[in-house]
C-alpha positions in Angstrom: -23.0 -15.1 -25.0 -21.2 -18.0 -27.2 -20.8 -17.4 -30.8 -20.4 -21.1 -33.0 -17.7 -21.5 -35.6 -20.6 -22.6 -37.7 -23.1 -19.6 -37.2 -20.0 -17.1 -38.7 -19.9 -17.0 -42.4 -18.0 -14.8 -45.0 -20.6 -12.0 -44.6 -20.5 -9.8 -41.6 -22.3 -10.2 -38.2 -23.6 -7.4 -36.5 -24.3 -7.6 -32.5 -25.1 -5.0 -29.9 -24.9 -6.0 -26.2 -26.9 -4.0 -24.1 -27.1 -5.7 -20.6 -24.3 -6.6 -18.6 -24.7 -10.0 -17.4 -21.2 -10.3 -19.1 -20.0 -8.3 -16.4 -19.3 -10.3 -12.5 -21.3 -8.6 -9.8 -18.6 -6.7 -7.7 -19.0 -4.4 -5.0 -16.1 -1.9 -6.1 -17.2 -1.3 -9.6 -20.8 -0.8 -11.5 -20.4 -0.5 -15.1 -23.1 0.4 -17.9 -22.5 -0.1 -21.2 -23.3 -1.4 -24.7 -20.9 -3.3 -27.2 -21.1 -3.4 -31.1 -19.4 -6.3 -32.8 -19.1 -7.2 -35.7 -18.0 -10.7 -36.6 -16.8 -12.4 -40.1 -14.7 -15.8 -40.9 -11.5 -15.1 -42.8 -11.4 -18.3 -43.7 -12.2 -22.4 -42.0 -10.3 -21.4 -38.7 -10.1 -17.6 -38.9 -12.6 -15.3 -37.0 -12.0 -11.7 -37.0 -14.1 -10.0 -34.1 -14.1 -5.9 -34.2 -16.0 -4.2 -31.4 -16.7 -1.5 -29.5 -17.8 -1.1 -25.7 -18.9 2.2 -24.6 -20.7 3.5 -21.4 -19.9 4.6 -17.9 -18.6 3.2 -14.6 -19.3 3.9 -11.3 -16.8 3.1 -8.4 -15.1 4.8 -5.3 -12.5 7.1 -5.3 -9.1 5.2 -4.1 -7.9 8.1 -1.5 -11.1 9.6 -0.3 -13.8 7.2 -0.8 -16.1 9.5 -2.6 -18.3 8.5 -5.8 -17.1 8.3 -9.4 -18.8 8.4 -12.5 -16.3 8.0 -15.2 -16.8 7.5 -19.1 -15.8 3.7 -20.6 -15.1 3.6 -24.0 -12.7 1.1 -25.5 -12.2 -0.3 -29.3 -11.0 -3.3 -30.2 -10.2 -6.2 -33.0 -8.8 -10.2 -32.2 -8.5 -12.8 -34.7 -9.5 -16.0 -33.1 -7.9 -18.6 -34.3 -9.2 -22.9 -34.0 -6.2 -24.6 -32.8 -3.1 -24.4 -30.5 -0.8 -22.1 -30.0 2.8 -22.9 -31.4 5.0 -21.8 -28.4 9.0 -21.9 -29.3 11.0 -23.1 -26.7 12.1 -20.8 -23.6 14.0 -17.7 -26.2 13.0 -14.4 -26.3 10.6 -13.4 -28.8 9.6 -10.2 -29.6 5.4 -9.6 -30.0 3.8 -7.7 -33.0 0.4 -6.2 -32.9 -0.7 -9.1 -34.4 0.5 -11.9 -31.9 -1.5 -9.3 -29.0 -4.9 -9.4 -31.0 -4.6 -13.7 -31.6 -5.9 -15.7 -29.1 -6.7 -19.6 -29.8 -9.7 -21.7 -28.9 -9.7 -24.9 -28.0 -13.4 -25.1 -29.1 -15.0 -23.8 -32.3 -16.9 -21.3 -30.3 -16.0 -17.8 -28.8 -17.2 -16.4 -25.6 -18.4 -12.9 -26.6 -18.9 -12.2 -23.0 -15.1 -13.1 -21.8 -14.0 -10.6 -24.0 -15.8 -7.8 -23.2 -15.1 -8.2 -19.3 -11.5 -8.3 -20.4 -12.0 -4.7 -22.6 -13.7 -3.2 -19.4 -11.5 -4.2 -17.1 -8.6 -3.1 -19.0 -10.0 0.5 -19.9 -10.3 0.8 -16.0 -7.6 3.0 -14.5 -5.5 0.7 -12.0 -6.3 4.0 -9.4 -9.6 5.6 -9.5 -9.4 9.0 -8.4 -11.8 11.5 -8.2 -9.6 14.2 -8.9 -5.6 14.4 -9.7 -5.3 16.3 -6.8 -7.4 14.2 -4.4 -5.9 14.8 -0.6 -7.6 11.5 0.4 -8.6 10.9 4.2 -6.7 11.7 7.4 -4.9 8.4 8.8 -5.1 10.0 12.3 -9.0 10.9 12.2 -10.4 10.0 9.1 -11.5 13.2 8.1 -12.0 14.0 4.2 -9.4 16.1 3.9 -11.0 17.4 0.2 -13.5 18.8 2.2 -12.2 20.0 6.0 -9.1 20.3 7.6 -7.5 18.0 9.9 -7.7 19.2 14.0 -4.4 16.1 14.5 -1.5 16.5 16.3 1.3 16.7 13.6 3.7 15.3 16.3 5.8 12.4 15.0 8.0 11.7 17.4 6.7 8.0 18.1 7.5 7.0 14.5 10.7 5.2 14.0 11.4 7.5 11.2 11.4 10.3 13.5 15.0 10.2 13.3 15.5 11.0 10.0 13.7 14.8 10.4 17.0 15.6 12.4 18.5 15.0 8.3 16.5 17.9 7.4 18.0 20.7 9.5 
């Protein structure tokens, strides 16, 4: 979904996004969710955009592979700007809240469904886990070790780091 520089006036814009077609089709993650926005001009090339996105996701546990259903909820505010952006020359500068929740257009229009891939994507934990103590899999036998114990041989002594056990004693 595009919104127009033109179709924003001084009085806000309510939206609600209920499907996902925002969101790419990817095998690791399934997300459900629906996004309130509310849109308003602050003045010829100031947009303000406030949302929220809330809903689940569904994915695979990153040790043991199992299923898990997690809640999605982030809020969020950008002022889209018309124009470029004024970069200084190669100093350090430090970033306010403000310079985080800017982002310029080239085009008077704003790609509603950019920005909330980008909020669903970044409430995602890098790790999905099904539990904070997750054992994950056996490398030996692929057994879940959540669930049964592992019949391996706990003999290392074909590792190259066999060597360093003989530290230990």
């Amino acid at each position: 979904m595009k919104l127009h520089f033109d179709d924003i006036g001084a009085q806000p814009i309510r939206l609600t996004v209920e499907d996902n077609s925002w969101l790419p089709s990817d095998a690791e993650l399934d997300v459900t969710a629906v996004a309130k926005i509310t849109v308003s001009r602050r003045n010829n090339e100031n947009i303000v955009l406030r949302g929220e996105l809330k809903g689940k996701y569904f994915s695979r546990c990153g040790r043991c592979g199992a299923d898990v259903k997690s809640d999605l909820q982030s809020s969020f505010e950008y002022i889209v700007i018309l124009g470029e952006e004024e970069i200084p020359e190669l100093q350090d500068v430090e970033c306010i809240e403000q310079d985080v929740n800017t982002f310029y257009v080239r085009e008077p229009e704003i790609d509603v469904d950019g920005i909330l891939m980008e909020q669903a994507y970044l409430d995602l934990p890098l790790r999905v886990l099904c539990s904070d103590n997750c054992r994950g899999i056996c490398a030996g036998c692929g057994v879940n070790l959540n669930r049964e114990t592992c019949d391996c041989s706990k003999d290392n002594s074909g590792s190259p780091f066999a060597i360093l056990s003989k530290l230990k004693k």
